[in-house]
LUMLUMDREN-2810 file (N, C-alpha, C; in Angstrom, 1 decimal):
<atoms>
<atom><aa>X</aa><ch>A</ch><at>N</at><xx>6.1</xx><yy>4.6</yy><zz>-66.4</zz></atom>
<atom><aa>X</aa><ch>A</ch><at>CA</at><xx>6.5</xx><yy>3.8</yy><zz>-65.2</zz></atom>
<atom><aa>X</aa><ch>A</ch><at>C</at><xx>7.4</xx><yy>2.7</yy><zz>-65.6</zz></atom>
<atom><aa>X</aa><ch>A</ch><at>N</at><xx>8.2</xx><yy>2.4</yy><zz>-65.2</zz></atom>
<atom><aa>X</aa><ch>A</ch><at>CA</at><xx>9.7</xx><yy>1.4</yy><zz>-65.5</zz></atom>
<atom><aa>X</aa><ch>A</ch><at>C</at><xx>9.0</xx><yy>0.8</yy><zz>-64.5</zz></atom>
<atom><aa>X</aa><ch>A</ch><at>N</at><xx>9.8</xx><yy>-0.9</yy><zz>-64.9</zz></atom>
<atom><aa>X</aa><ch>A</ch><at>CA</at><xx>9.4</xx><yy>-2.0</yy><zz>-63.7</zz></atom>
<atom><aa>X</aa><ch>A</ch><at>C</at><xx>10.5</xx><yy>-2.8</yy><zz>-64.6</zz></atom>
<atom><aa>X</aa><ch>A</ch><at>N</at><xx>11.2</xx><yy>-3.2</yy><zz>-63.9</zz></atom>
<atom><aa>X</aa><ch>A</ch><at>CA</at><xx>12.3</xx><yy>-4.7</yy><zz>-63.8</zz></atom>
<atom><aa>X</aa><ch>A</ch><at>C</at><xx>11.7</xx><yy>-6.2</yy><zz>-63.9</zz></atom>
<atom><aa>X</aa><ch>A</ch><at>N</at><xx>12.3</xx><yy>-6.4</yy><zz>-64.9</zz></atom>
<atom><aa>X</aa><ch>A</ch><at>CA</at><xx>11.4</xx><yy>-7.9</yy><zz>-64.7</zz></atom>
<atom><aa>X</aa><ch>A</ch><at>C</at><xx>12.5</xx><yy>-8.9</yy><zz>-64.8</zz></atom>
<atom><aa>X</aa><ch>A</ch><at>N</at><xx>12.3</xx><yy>-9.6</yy><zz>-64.1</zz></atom>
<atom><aa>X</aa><ch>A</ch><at>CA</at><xx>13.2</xx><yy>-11.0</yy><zz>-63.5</zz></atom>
<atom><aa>X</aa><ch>A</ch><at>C</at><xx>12.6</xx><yy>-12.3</yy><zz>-64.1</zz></atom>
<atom><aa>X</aa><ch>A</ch><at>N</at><xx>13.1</xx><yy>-13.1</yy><zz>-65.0</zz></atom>
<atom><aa>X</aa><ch>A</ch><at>CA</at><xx>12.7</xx><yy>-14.1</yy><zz>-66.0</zz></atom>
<atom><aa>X</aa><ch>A</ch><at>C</at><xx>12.8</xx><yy>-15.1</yy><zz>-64.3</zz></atom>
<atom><aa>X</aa><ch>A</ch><at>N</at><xx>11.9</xx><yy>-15.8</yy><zz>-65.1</zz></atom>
<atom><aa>X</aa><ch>A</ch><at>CA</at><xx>11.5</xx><yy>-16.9</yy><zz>-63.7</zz></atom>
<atom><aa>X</aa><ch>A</ch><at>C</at><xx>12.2</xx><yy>-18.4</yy><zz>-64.8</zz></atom>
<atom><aa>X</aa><ch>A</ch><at>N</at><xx>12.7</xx><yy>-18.5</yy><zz>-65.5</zz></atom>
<atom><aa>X</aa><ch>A</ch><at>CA</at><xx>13.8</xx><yy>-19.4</yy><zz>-65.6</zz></atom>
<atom><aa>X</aa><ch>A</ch><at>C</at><xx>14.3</xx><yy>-19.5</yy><zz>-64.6</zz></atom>
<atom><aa>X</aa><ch>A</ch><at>N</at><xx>14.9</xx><yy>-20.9</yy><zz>-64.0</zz></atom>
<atom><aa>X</aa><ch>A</ch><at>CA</at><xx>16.1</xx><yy>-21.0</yy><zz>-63.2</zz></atom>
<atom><aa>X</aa><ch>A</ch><at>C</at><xx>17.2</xx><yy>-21.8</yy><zz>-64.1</zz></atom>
<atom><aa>X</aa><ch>A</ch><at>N</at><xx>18.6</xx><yy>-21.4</yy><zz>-63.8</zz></atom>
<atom><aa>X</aa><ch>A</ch><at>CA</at><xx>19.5</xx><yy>-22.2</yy><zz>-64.7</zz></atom>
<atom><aa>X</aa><ch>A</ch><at>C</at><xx>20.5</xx><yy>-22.8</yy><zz>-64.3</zz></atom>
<atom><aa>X</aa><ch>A</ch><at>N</at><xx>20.6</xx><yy>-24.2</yy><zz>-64.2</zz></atom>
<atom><aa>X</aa><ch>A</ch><at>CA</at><xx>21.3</xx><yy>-24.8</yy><zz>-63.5</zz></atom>
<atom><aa>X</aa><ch>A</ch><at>C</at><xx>22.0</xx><yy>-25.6</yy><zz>-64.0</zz></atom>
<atom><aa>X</aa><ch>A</ch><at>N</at><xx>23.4</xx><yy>-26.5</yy><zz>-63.7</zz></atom>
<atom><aa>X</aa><ch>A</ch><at>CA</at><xx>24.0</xx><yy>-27.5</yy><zz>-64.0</zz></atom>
<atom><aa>X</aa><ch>A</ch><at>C</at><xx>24.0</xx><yy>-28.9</yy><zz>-64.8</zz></atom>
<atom><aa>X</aa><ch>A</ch><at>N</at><xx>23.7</xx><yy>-29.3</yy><zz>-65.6</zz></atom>
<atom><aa>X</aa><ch>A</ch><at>CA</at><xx>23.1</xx><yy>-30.7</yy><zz>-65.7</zz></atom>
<atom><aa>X</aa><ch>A</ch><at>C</at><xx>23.7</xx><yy>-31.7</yy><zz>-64.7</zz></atom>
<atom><aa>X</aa><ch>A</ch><at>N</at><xx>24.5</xx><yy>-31.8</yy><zz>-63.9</zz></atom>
<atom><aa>X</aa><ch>A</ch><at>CA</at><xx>24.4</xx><yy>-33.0</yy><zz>-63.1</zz></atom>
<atom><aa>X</aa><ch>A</ch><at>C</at><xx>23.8</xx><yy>-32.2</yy><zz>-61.9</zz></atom>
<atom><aa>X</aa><ch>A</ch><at>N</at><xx>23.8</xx><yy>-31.6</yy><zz>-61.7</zz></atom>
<atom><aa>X</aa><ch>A</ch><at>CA</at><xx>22.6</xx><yy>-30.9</yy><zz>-60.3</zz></atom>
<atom><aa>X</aa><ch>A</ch><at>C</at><xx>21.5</xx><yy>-31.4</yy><zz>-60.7</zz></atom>
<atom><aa>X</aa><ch>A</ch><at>N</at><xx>20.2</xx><yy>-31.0</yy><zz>-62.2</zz></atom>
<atom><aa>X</aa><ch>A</ch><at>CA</at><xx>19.4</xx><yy>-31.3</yy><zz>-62.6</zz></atom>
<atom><aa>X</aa><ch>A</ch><at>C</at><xx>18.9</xx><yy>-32.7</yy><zz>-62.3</zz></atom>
<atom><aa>X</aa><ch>A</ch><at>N</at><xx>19.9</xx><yy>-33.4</yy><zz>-62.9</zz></atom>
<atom><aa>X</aa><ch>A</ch><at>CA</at><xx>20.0</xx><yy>-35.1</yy><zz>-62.8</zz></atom>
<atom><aa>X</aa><ch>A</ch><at>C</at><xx>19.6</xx><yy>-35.5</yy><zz>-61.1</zz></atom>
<atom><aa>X</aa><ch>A</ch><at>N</at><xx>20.6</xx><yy>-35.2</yy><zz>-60.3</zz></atom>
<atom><aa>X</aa><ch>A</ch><at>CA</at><xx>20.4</xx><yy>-35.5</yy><zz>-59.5</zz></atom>
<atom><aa>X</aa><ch>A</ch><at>C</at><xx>18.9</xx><yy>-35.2</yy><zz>-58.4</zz></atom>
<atom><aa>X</aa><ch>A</ch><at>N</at><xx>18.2</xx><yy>-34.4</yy><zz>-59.1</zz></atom>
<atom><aa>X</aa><ch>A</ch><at>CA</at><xx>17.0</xx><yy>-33.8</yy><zz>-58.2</zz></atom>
<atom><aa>X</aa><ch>A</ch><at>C</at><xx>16.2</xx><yy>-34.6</yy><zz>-59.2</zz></atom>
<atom><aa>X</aa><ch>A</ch><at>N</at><xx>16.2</xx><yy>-35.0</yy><zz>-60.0</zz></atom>
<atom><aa>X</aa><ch>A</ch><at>CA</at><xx>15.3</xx><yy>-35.8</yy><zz>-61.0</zz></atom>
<atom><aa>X</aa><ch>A</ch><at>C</at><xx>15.4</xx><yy>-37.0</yy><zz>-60.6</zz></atom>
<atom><aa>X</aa><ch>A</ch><at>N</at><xx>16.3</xx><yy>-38.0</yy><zz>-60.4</zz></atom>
<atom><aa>X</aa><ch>A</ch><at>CA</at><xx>16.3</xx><yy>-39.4</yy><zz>-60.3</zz></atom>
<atom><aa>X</aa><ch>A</ch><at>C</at><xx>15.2</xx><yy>-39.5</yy><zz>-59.3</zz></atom>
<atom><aa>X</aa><ch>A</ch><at>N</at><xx>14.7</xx><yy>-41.6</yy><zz>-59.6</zz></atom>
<atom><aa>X</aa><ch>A</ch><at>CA</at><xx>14.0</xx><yy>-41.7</yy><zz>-58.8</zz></atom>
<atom><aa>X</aa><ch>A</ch><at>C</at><xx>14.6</xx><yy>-42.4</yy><zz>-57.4</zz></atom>
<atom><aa>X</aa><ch>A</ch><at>N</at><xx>14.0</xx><yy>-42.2</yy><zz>-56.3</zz></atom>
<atom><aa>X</aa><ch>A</ch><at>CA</at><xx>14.2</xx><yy>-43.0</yy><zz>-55.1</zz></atom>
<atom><aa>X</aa><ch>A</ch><at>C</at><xx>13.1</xx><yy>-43.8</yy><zz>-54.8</zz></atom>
<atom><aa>X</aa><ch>A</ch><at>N</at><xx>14.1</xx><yy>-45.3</yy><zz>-54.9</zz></atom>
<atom><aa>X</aa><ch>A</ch><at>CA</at><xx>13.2</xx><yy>-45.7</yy><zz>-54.4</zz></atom>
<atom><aa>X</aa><ch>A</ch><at>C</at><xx>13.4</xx><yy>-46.3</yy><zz>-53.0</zz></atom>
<atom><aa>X</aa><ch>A</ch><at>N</at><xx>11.7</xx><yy>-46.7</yy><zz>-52.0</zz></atom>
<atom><aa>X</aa><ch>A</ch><at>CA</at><xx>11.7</xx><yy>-46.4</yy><zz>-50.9</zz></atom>
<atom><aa>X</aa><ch>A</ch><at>C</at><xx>10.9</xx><yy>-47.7</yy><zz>-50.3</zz></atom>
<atom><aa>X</aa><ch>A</ch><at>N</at><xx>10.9</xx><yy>-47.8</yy><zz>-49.2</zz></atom>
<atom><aa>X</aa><ch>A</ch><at>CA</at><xx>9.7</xx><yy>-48.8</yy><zz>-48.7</zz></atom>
<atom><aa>X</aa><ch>A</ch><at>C</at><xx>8.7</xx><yy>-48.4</yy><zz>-47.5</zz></atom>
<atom><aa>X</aa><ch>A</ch><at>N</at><xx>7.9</xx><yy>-48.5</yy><zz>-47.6</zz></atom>
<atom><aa>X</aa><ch>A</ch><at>CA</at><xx>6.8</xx><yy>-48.1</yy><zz>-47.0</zz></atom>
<atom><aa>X</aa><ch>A</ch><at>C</at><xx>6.7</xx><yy>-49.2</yy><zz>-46.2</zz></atom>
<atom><aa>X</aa><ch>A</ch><at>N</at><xx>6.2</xx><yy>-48.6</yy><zz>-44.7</zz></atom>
<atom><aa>X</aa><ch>A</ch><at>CA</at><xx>6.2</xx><yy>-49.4</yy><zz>-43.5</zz></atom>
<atom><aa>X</aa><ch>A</ch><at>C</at><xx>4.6</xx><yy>-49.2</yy><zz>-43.1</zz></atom>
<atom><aa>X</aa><ch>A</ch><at>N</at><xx>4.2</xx><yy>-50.7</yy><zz>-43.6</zz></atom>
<atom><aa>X</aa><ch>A</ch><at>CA</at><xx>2.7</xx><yy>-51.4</yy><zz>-43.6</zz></atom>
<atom><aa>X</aa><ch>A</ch><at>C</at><xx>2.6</xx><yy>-51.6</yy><zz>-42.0</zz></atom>
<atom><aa>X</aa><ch>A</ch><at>N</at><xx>3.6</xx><yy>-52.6</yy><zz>-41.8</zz></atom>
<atom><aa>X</aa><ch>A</ch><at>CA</at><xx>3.2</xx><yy>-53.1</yy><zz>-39.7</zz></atom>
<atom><aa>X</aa><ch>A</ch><at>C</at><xx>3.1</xx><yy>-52.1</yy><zz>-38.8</zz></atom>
<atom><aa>X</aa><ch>A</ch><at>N</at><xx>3.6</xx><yy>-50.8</yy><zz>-38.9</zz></atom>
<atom><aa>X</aa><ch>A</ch><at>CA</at><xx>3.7</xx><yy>-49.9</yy><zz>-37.9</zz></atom>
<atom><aa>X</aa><ch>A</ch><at>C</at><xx>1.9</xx><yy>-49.2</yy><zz>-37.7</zz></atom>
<atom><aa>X</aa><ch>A</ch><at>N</at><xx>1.8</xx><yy>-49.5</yy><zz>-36.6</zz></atom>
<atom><aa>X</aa><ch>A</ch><at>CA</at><xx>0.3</xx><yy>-49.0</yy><zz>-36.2</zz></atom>
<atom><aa>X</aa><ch>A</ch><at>C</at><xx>0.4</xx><yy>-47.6</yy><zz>-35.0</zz></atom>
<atom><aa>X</aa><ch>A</ch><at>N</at><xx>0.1</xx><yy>-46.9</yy><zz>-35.9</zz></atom>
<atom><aa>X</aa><ch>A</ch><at>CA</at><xx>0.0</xx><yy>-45.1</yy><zz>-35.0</zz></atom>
<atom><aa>X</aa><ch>A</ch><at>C</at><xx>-1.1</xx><yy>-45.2</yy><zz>-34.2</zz></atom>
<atom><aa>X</aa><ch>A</ch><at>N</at><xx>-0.9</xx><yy>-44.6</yy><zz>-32.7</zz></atom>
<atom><aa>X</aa><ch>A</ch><at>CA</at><xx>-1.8</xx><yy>-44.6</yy><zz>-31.6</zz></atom>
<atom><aa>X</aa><ch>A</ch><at>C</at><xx>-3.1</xx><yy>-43.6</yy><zz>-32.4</zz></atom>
<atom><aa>X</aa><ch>A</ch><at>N</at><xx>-3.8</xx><yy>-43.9</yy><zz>-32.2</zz></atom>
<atom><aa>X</aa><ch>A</ch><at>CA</at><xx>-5.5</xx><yy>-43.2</yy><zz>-32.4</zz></atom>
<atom><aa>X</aa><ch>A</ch><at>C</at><xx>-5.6</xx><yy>-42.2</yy><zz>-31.4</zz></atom>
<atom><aa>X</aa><ch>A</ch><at>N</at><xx>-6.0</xx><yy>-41.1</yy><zz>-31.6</zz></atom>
<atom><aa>X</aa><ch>A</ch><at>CA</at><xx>-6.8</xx><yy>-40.3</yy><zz>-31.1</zz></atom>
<atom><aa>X</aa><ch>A</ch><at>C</at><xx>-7.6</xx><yy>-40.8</yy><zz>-30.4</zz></atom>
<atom><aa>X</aa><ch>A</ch><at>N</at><xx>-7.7</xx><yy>-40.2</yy><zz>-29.2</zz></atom>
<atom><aa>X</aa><ch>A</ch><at>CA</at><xx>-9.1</xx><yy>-40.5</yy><zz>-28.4</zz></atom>
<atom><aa>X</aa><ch>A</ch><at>C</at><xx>-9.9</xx><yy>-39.8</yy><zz>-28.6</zz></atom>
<atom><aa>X</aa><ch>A</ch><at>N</at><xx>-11.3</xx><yy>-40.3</yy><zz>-28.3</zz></atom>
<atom><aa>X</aa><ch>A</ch><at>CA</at><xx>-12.2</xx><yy>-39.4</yy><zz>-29.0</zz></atom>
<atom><aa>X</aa><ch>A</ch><at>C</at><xx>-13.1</xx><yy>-38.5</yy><zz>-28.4</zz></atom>
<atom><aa>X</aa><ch>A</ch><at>N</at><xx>-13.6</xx><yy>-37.5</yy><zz>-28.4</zz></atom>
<atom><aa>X</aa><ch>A</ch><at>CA</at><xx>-13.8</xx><yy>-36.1</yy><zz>-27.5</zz></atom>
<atom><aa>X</aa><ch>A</ch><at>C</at><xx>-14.9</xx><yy>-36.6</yy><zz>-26.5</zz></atom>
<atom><aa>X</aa><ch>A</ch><at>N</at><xx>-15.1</xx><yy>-36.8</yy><zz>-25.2</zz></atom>
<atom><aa>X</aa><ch>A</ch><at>CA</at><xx>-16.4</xx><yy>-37.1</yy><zz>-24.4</zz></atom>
<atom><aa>X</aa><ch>A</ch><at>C</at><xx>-17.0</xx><yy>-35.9</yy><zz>-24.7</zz></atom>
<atom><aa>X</aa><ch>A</ch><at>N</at><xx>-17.3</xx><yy>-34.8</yy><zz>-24.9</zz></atom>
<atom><aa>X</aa><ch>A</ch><at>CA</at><xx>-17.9</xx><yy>-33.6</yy><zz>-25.0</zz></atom>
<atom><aa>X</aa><ch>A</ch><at>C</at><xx>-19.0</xx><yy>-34.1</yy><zz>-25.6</zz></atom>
<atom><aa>X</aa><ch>A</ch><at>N</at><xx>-20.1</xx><yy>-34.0</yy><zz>-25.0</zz></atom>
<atom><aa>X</aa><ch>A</ch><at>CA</at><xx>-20.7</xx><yy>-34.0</yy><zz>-26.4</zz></atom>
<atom><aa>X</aa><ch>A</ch><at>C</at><xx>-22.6</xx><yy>-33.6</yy><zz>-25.5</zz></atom>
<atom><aa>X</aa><ch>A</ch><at>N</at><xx>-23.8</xx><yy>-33.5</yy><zz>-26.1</zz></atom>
<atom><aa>X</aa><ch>A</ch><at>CA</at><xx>-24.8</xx><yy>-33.1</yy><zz>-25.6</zz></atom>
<atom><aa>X</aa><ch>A</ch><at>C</at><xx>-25.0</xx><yy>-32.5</yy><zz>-24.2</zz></atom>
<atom><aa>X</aa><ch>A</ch><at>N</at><xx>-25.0</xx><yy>-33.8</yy><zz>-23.8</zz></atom>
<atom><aa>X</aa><ch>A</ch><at>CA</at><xx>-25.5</xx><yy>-33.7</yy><zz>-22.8</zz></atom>
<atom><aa>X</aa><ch>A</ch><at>C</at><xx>-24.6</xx><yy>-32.9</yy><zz>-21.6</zz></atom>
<atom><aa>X</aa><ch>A</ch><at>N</at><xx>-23.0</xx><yy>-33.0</yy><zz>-21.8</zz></atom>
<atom><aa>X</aa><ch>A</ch><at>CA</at><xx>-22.6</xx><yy>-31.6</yy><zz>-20.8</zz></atom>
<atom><aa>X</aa><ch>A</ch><at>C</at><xx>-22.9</xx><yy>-30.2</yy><zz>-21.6</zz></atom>
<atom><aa>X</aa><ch>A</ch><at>N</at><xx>-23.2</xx><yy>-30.3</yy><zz>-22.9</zz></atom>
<atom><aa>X</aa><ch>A</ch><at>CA</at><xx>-23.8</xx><yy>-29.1</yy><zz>-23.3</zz></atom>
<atom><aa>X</aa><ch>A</ch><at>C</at><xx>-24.9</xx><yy>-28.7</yy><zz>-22.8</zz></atom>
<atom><aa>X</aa><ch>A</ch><at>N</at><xx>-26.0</xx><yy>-29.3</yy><zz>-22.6</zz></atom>
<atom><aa>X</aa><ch>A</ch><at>CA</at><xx>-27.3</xx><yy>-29.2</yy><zz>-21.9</zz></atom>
<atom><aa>X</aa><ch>A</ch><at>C</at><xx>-27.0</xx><yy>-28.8</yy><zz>-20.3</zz></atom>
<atom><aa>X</aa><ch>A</ch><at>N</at><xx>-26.0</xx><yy>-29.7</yy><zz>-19.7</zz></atom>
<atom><aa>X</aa><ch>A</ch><at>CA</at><xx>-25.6</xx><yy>-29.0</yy><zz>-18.6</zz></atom>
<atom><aa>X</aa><ch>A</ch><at>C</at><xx>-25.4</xx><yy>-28.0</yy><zz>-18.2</zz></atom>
<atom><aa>X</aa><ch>A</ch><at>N</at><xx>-24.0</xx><yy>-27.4</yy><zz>-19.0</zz></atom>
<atom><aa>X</aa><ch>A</ch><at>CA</at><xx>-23.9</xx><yy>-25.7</yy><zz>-19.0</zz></atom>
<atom><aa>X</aa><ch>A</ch><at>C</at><xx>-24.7</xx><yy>-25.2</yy><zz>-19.3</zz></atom>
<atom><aa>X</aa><ch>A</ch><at>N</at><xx>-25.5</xx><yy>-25.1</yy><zz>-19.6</zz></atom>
<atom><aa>X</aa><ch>A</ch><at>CA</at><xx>-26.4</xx><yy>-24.5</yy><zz>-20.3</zz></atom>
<atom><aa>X</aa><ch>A</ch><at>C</at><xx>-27.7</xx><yy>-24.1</yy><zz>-19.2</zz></atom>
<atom><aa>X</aa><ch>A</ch><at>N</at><xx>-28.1</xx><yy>-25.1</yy><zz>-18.2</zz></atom>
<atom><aa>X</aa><ch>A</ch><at>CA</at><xx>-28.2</xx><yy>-25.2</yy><zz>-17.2</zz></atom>
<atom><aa>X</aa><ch>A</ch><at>C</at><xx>-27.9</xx><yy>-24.4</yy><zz>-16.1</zz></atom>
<atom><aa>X</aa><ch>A</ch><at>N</at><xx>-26.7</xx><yy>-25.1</yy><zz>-15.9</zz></atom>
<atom><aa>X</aa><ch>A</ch><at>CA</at><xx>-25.8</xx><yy>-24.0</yy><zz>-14.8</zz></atom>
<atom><aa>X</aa><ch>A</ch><at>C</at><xx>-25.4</xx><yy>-22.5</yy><zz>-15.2</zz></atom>
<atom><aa>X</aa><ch>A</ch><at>N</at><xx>-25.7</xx><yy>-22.1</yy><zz>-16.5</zz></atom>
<atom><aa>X</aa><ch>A</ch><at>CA</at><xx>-25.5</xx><yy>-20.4</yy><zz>-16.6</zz></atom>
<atom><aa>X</aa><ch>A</ch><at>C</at><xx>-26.7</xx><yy>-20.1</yy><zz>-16.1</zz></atom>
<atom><aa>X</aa><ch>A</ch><at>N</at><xx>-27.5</xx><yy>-20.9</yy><zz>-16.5</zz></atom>
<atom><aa>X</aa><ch>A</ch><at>CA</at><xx>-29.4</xx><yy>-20.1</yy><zz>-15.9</zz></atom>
<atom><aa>X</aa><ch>A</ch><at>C</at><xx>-29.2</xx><yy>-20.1</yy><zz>-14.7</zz></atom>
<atom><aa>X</aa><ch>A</ch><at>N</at><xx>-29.2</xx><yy>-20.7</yy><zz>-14.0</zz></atom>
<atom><aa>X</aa><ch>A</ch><at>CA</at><xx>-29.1</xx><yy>-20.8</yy><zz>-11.8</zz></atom>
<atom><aa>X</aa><ch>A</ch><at>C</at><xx>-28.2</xx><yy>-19.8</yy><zz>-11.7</zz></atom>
<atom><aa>X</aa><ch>A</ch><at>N</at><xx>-26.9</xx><yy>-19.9</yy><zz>-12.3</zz></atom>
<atom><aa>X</aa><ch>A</ch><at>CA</at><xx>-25.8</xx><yy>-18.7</yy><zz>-11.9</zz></atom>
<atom><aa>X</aa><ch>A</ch><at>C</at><xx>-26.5</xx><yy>-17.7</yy><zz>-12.3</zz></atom>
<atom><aa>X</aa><ch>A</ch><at>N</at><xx>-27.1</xx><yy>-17.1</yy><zz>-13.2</zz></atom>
<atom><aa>X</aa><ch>A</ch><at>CA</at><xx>-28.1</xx><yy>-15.5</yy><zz>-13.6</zz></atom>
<atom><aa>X</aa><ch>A</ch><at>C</at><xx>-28.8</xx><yy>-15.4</yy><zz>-12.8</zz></atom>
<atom><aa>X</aa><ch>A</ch><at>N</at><xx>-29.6</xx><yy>-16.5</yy><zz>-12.5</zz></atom>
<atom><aa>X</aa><ch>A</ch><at>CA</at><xx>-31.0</xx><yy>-16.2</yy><zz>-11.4</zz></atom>
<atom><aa>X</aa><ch>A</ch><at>C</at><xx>-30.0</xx><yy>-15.5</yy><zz>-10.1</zz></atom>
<atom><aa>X</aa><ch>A</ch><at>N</at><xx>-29.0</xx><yy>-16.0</yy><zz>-9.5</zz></atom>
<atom><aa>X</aa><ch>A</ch><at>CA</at><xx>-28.1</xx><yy>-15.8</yy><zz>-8.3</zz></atom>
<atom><aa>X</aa><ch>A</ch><at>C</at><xx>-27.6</xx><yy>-14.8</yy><zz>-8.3</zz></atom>
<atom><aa>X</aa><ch>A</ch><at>N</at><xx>-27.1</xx><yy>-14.3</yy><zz>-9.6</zz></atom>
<atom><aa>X</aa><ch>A</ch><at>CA</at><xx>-26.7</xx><yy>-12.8</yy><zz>-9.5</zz></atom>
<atom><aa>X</aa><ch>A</ch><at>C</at><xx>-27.8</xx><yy>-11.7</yy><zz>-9.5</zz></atom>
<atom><aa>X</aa><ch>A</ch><at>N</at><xx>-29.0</xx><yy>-11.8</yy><zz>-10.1</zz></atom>
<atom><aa>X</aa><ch>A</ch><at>CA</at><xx>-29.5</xx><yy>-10.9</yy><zz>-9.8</zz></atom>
<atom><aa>X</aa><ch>A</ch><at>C</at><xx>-30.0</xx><yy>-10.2</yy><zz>-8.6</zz></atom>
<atom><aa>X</aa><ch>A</ch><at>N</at><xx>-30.6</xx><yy>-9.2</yy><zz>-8.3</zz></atom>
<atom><aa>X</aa><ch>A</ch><at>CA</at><xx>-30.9</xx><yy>-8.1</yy><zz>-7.3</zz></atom>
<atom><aa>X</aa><ch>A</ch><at>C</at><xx>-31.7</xx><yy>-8.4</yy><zz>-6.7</zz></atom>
<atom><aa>X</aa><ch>A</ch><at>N</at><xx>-31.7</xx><yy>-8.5</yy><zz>-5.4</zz></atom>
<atom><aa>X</aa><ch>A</ch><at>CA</at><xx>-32.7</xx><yy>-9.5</yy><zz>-4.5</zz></atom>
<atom><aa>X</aa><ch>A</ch><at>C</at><xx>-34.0</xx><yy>-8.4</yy><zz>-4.7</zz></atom>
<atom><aa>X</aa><ch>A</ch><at>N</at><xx>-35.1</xx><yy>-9.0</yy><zz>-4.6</zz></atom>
<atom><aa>X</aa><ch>A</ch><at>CA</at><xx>-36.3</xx><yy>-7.9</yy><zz>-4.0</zz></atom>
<atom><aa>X</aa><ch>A</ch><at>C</at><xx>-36.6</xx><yy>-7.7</yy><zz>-3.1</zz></atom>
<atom><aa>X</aa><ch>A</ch><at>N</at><xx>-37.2</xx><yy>-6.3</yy><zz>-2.7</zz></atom>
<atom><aa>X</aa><ch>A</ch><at>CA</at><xx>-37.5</xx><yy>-6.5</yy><zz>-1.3</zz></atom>
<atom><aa>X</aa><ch>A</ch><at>C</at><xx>-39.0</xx><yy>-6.9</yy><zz>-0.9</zz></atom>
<atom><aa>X</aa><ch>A</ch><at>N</at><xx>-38.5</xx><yy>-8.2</yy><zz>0.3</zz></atom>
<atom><aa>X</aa><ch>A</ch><at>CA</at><xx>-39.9</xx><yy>-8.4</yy><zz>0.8</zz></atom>
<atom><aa>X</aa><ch>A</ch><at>C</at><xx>-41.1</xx><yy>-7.5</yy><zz>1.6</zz></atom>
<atom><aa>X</aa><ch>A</ch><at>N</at><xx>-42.2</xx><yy>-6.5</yy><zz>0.9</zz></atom>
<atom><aa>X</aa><ch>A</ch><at>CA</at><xx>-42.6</xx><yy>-5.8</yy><zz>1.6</zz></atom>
<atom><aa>X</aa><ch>A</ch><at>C</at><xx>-44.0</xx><yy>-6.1</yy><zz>2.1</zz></atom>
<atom><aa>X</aa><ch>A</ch><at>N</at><xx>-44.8</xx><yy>-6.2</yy><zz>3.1</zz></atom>
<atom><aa>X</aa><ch>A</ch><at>CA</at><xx>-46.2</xx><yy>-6.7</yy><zz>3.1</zz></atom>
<atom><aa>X</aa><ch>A</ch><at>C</at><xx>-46.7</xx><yy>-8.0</yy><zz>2.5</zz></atom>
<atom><aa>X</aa><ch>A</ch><at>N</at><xx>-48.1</xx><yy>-8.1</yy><zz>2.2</zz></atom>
<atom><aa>X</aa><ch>A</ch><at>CA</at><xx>-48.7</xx><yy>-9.8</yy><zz>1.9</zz></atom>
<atom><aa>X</aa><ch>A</ch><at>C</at><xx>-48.6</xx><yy>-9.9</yy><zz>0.6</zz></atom>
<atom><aa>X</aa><ch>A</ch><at>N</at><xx>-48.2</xx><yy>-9.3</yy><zz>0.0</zz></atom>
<atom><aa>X</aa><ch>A</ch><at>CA</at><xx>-48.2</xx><yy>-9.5</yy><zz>-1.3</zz></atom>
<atom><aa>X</aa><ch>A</ch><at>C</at><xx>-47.2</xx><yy>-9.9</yy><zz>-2.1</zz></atom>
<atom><aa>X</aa><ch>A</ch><at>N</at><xx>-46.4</xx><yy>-10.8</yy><zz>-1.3</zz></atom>
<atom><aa>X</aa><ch>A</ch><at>CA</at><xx>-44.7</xx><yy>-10.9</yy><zz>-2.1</zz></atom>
<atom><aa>X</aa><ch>A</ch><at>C</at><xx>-45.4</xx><yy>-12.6</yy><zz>-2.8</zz></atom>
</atoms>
């Protein structure tokens, strides 16, 4: 079975090299304040709710009985 193999050297210029090597230097911006996230209301108690309202909604779908004699 033959397979080609491609050297993972890359070979480049020395002033290209140079250039992606130097450092930059930069300033970081301390004062700038990024708006926050607001934070999720979700939480318990409308989970308890749904949870709620799927039971009422099941009870309402189901199949009415029929009312027959004193025994309902």
């Amino acid at each position: 079975m033959k397979s080609d193999l491609v050297h993972s050297i890359v070979q480049m210029e020395a002033n290209i090299l140079k250039q992606l090597v130097t450092e930059v230097k930069e300033t970081v911006a301390t004062e700038v304040e990024l708006p926050r996230a607001r934070k999720s209301s979700f939480g318990v108690t409308n989970l308890w709710a749904i949870r709620r309202k799927s039971r009422y909604a099941a009870t309402a779908r189901r199949k009415p009985r029929i009312i027959t004699g004193f025994g309902y």
